[in-house]
C-alpha positions, -999 to 999 in steps of 0.1 A, spaced: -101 -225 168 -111 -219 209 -79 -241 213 -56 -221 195 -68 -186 209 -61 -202 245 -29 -213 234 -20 -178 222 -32 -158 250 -14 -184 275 20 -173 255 7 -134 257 2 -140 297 33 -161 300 57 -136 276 40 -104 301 50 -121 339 84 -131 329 94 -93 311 122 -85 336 154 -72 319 159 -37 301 157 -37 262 185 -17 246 164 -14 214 138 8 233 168 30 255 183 41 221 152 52 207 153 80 219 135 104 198 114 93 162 115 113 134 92 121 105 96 139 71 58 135 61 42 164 57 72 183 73 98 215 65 124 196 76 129 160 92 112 167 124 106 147 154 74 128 157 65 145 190 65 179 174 53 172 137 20 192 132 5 161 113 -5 127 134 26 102 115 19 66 125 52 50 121 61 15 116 98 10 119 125 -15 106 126 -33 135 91 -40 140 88 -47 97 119 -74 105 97 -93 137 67 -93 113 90 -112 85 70 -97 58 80 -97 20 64 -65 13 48 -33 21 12 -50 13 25 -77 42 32 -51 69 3 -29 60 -20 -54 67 -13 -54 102 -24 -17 108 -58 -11 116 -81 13 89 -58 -2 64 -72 -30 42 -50 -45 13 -74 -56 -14 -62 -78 -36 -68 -87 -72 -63 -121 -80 -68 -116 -117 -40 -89 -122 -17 -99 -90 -21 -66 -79 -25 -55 -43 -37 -17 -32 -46 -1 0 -75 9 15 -84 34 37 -111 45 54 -133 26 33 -119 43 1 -93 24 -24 -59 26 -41 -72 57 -63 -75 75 -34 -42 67 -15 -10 84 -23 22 62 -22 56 77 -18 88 64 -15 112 88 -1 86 118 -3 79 113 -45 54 100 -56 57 63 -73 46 52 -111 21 28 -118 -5 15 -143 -25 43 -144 -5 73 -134 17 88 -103 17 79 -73 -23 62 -67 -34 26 -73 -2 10 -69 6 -26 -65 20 -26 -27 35 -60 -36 59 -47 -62 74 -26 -30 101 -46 -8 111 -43 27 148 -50 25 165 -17 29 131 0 43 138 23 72 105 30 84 70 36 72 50 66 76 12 69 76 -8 101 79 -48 97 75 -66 124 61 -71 147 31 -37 160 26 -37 179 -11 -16 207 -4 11 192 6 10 159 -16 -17 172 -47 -34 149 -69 -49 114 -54 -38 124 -18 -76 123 -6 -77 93 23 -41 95 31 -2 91 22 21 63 26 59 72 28 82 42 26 115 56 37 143 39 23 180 36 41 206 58 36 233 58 60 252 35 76 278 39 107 301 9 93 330 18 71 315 -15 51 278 -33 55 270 -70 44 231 -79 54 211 -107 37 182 -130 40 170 -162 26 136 -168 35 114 -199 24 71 -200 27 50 -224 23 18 -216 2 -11 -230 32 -1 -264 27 16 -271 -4 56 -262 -3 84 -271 -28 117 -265 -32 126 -273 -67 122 -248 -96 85 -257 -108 82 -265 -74 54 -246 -49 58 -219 -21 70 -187 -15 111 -181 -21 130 -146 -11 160 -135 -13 180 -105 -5 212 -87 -3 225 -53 6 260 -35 1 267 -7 21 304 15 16 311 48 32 335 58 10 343 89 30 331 112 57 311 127 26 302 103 1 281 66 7 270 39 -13 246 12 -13 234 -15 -39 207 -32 -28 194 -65 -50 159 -91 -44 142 -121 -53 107 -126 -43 89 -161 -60 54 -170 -57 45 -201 -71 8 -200 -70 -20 -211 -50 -43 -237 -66 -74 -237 -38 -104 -247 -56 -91 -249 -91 -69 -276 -99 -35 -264 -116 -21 -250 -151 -19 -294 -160 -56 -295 -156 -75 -301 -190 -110 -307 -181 -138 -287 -194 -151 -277 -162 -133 -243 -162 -111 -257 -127 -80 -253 -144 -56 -228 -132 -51 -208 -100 -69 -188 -76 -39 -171 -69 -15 -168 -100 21 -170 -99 47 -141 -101 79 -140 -102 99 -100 -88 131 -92 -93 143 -55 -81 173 -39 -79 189 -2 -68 218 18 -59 223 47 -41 255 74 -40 250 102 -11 266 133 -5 267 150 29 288 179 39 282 213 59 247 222 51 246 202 18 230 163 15 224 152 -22 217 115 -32 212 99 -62 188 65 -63 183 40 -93 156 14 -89 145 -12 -113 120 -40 -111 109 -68 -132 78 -87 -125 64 -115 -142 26 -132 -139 7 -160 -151 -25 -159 -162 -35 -194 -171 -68 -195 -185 -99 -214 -170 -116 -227 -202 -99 -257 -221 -105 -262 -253 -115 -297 -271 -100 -294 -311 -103 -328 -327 -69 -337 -345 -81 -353 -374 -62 -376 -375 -82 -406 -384 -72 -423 -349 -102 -400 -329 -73 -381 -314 -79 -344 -299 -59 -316 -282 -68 -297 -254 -57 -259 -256 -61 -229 -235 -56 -198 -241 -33 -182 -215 -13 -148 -208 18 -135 -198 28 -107 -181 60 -86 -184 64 -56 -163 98 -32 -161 102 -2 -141 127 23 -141 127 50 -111 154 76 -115 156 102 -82 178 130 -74 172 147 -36 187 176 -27 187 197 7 209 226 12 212 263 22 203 293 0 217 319 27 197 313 56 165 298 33 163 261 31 155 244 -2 145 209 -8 145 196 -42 135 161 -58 133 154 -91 129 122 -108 123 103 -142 102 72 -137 91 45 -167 65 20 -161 54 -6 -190 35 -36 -185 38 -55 -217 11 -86 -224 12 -116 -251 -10 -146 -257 -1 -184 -260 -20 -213 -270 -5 -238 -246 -10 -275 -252 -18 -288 -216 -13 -330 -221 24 -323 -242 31 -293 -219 42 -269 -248 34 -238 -265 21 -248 -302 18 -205 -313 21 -169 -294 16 -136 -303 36 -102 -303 47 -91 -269 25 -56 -266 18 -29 -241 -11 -32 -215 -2 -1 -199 32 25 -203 33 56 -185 69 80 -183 68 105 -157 89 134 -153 80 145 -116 99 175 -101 87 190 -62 107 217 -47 104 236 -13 122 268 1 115 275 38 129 294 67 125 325 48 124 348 81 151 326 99 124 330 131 114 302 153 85 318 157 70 325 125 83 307 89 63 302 58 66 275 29 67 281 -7 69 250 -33 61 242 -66 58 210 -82 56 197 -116 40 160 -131 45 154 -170 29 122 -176 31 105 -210 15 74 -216 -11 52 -229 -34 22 -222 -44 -8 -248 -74 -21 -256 -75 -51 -230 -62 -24 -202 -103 -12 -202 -120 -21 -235 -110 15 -254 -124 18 -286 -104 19 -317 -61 19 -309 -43 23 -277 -61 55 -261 -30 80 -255 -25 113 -236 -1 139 -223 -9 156 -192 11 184 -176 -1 191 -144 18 223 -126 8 237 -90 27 258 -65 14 256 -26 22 281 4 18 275 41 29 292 71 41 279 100 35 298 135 48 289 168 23 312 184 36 304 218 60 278 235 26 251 236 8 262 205 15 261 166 -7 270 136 -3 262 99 -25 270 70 -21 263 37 -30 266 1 -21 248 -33 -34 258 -68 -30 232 -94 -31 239 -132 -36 213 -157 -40 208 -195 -71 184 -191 -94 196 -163 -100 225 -145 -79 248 -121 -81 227 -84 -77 245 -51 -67 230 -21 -68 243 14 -56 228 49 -53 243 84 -37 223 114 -30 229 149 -9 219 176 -13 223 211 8 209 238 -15 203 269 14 188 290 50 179 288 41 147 272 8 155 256 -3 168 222 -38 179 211 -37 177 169 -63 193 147 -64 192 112 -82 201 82 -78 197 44 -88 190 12 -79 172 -19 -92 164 -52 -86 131 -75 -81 130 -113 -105 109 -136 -87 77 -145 -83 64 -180 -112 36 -183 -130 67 -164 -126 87 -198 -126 62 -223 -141 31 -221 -158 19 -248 -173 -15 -248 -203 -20 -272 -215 -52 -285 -255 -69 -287 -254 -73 -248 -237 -44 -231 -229 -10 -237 -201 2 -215 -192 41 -224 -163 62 -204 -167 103 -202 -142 124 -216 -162 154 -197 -160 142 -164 -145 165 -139 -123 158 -106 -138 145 -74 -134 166 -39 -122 154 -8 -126 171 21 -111 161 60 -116 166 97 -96 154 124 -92 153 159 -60 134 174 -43 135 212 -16 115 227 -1 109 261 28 94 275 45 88 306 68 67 329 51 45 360 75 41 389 77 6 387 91 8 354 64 8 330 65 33 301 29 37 287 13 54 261 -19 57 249 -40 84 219 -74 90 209 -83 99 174 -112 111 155 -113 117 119 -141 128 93 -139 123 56 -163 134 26 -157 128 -9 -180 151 -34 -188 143 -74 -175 110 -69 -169 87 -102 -191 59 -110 -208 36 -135 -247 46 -139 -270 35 -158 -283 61 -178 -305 34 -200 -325 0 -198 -317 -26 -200 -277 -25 -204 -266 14 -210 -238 25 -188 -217 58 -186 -192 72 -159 -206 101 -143 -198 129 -113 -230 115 -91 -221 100 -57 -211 113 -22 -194 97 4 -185 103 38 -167 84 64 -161 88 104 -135 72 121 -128 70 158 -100 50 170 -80 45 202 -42 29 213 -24 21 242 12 7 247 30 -10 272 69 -9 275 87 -24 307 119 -37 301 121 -68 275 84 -66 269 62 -47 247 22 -47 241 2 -25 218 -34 -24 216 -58 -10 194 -93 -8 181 -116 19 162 -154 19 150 -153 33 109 -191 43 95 -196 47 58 -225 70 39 -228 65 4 -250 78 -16 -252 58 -49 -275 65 -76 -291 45 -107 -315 53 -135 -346 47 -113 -336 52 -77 -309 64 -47 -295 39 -21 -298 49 14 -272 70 32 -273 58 67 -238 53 81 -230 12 82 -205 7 108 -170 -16 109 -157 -27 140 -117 -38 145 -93 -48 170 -56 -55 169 -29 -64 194 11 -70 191 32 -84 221 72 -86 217 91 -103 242 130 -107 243 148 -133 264 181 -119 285 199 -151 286 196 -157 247 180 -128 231 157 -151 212 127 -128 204 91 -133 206 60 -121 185 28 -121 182 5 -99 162 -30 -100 155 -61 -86 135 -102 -85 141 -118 -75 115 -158 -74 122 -185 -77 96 -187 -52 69 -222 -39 52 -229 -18 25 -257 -11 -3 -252 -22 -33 -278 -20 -64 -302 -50 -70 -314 -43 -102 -348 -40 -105 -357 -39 -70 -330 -10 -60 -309 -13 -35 -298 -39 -7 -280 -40 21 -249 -66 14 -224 -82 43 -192 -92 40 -183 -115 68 -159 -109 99 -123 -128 102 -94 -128 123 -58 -125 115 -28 -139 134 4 -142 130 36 -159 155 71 -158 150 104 -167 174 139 -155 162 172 -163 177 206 -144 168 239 -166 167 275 -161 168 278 -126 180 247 -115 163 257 -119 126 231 -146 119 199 -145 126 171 -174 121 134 -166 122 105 -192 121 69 -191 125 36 -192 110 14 -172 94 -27 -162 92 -27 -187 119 -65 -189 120 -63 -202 80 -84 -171 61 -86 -175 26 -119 -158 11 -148 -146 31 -185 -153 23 -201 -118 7 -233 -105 -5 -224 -70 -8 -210 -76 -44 -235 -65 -73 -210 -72 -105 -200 -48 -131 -223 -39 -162 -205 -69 -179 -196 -89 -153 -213 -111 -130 -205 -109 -90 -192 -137 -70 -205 -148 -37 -171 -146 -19 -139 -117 -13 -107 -134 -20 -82 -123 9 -54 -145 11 -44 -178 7 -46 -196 39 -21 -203 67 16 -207 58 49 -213 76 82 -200 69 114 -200 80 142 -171 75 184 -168 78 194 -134 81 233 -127 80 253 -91 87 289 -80 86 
């Protein structure tokens, strides 16, 4: 491993003394704009919220596949994987999916469980993403329910300068070591195209269409053929097929922009069971079968979004309003491992459906002042759904529910002088289920120089009890496992502190650097307690937890060269209760580092990169049964990844190669894992899978 970080940092020093020639792609971006937490699209220097912003061309040097891919670069963020499901969800600040709010193109996106929280990052492709926007931080007025660690906007495109666009990639992985090409062979195999027309000066159009096949990784099990009775067959990592699809029609003209989006995707994962089954045949001749019991899952969702912005006299109004469908459909096959055939199935049935009608509006620039505005919105989720038994062992049929949740917010924005703006706000939130939820925020910005911004910020946000939350109900001899239909929302509250500073050396050197400092508690949060020995559980509003996060940046720009680096220090409180005792609630601090270098050749414009990830040791208390509570560890790792792309024949191809998790990560060695009230804990954290090349042919026209 010594080698290879030598070899690395070599390339870093070499790709740094040869940076000589200008880079257009950094002299036309000339100013980045947000829409996160914003009136109006706004640029980055002057949004009121810190927006960390990963663009399309740094998501095309990564050569992700998907947001989960990209996120995982970015410090604070931890994708966490679930192996078992093919799910991945962010982390942050410690906290998971349920308390992360996705977006894509400022609404709020359907999953399992509801809108908008908890959702499979991996069902999200990059190939007509714009940019990315992150905001840390309790952010409930603007964003509502689940909005408690942070929001993640994926901005899709929606322009084009072209009177007709033609872009595609083929891109082929290898899965650590195993790769093939054929159909049932190994890997990783993407593919994508994109369509874009402007009609007219008014009206655009884009279809947009992707493959994404992952075959499976094996790692210590040995494959869906394997019929011993050791439980080693099947994968560590199942496979899953994705196929997505949209189109777009846009309408700009005056004062007026309307577009219309479609989006469908179909996944499909195998679960291939473990245990094999030994069922003598009968037969006379001492011949047996060996069965297994495995699953297939079938998941289809719609998204349905209409965006307008226009002009009500001089007051702005922005309107989205969209009909989403999520259901992920289940059935059961006995599969006949030796004659590789399915001898009986069951009825394809629901796991989870939820239909969403979701609706946010916002009027603004009521006064038509630059100096004082306010905000008034409203905005509407009618969920309708329902989970099955398997989704969370409910008791009895599918567990169903309607919930309408309504809530109007109000902020003002005021630009008290040329340096310094103020914006409080205020959301009330109405729902059939739980009680009424207020949230409040206040932020500041103060501009200490011409290129220099002192944030503060301040907020709150509550999260909505979940379904196995309400209505679990698993009883047998062993174990009894009850939800609670009377729990009541948890409260998150946030603190921040943010400055930034940039500026332009003589030599030519463009440098900036920030300083962050951010403090989150959550109140009544949800968890599992038991409330009788030996094996009584119920959900219950017991725990606290706070976080503090302190994190710093620099970056280097000169020319053809580009370096970013990064680190922070994030402590975690939690105060977790059983039947006979409280864990401690020191704070347990996380150390991480990152870097990125891009280099671009003048003679051939072949690019370099080069990103990478420290993650130090985590710790955290976790119960121990009898004896309380312990202090558990999951170990540190690092993350690298390397890639070189060259354009051809004026720039319309493109071929990218380079490898992946270079330092070969797969799990990590934990004892901070105490197991469920039915389930037993592991002694590892499965991450990824391991180091794996690639190689990628991007074409435009």
């Amino acid at each position: 491993m010594k080698k290879k970080v030598l070899s690395v940092l070599s390339l870093s020093v070499a790709l740094w003394m040869n940076a000589q020639e200008k880079d257009s792609l950094y002299q036309k971006k000339i100013e980045e704009v947000v829409i996160t937490g914003q009136y109006m699209q706004q640029s980055i220097n002057k949004s009121i919220y810190k927006v960390d912003v990963i663009d399309a061309e740094q998501i095309k040097n990564m050569a992700a596949t998907n947001v989960a891919e990209v996120l995982n670069q970015s410090l604070n963020i931890q994708i966490t994987p679930d192996t078992r499901s093919g799910n991945s969800t962010a982390n942050i600040m410690g906290l998971n999916g349920d308390y992360v709010k996705i977006l894509i193109d400022n609404i709020p996106v359907v999953g399992d469980t509801g809108l908008g929280s908890n959702i499979d990052l991996t069902k999200i492709t990059l190939s007509n993403i714009e940019r990315i926007e992150i905001v840390k931080g309790s952010m409930g007025v603007e964003y509502g329910n689940g909005a408690v660690a942070g929001v993640i906007n994926i901005i899709t495109k929606k322009t084009n300068t072209k009177k007709i666009s033609v872009r595609g990639s083929l891109q082929e992985e290898t899965v650590r070591d195993s790769y093939d090409l054929k159909k049932k062979g190994n890997g990783r195999h993407i593919q994508n195209l994109n369509v874009d027309y402007n009609i007219s000066n008014e009206w655009f159009a884009s279809i947009n269409f992707n493959h994404n096949q992952f075959m499976g990784y094996e790692g210590e099990s040995k494959g869906y053929k394997y019929f011993g009775q050791d439980n080693q067959r099947g994968y560590e990592w199942n496979p899953k097929d994705q196929y997505d699809a949209s189109a777009l029609l846009r309408y700009t003209k005056n004062k007026t922009t309307f577009f219309y989006k479609l989006t469908y995707l179909n996944e499909k994962f195998n679960f291939y069971n473990p245990e094999v089954n030994r069922n003598p045949l009968n037969d006379g001749l001492g011949g047996v079968a060996y069965e297994s019991r495995d699953r297939r899952y079938n998941t289809d969702r719609w998204i349905h979004q209409f965006n307008i912005q226009t002009n009500l006299g001089h007051i702005r109004y922005m309107g989205d309003f969209s009909y989403q469908n999520q259901d992920r459909k289940y059935y059961d096959y006995n599969y006949d491992i030796p004659n590789r055939q399915i001898k009986s199935r069951q009825d394809e049935k629901s796991y989870y459906k939820t239909d969403v009608i979701y609706s946010r509006g916002m009027f603004s620039n009521f006064l038509d002042s630059k100096v004082f505005d306010f905000q008034l919105g409203y905005e509407l989720d009618y969920t309708n759904g329902y989970a099955a038994l398997i989704a969370g062992d409910f008791f009895g049929e599918a567990v169903k529910r309607k919930i309408f949740t309504y809530s109007n917010f109000l902020s003002a924005e005021w630009n008290v002088s040329d340096k310094f703006s103020l914006r409080p706000g205020v959301r009330l939130s109405l729902s059939e289920n739980f009680n009424n939820q207020y949230n409040y925020s206040l932020s500041a910005r103060y501009k200490t120089s011409e290129n220099s911004n002192l944030r503060a910020i301040a907020g709150s946000a509550n999260r909505f009890p979940k379904y196995d939350e309400l209505y679990t109900y698993f009883v047998n001899l062993n174990h009894d496992v009850q939800g609670n239909p009377d729990l009541h929302p948890e409260k998150g509250f946030s603190a921040g502190l943010f400055w930034n500073q940039n500026f332009s050396a003589d030599n030519g050197w463009t440098i900036a650097y920030g300083v962050d400092a951010l403090y989150l508690d959550v109140r009544d949060r949800i968890e599992m307690v038991m409330v009788k020995e030996p094996s009584t559980y119920k959900y219950m509003n017991l725990d606290t937890y706070k976080n503090l996060l302190f994190s710093t940046n620099i970056d280097f720009r000169k020319d053809r060269f580009a370096l970013s680096l990064r680190g922070s220090v994030n402590g975690t409180s939690v105060s977790v209760n059983d039947l006979k005792s409280s864990s401690p609630t020191d704070f347990q601090y996380l150390v991480q580092a990152g870097a990125s270098a891009t280099y671009k050749l003048k003679s051939t414009d072949t690019n370099f990169a080069l990103y990478y990830k420290f993650t130090g040791p985590d710790r955290m208390y976790v119960s121990d049964g009898a004896s309380g509570f312990r202090l558990g560890k999951v170990d540190s790792f690092h993350m690298m990844d390397f890639i070189v792309s060259q354009p051809f024949w004026n720039k319309h191809f493109e071929i990218s190669a380079g490898v992946k998790n270079i330092f070969d990560v797969t799990r990590l060695n934990s004892t901070a894992m105490a197991g469920s009230a039915h389930t037993a804990a592991n002694g590892f954290v499965n991450l990824y899978y391991g180091r794996s090349y690639f190689a990628r042919l991007m074409f435009q026209f």
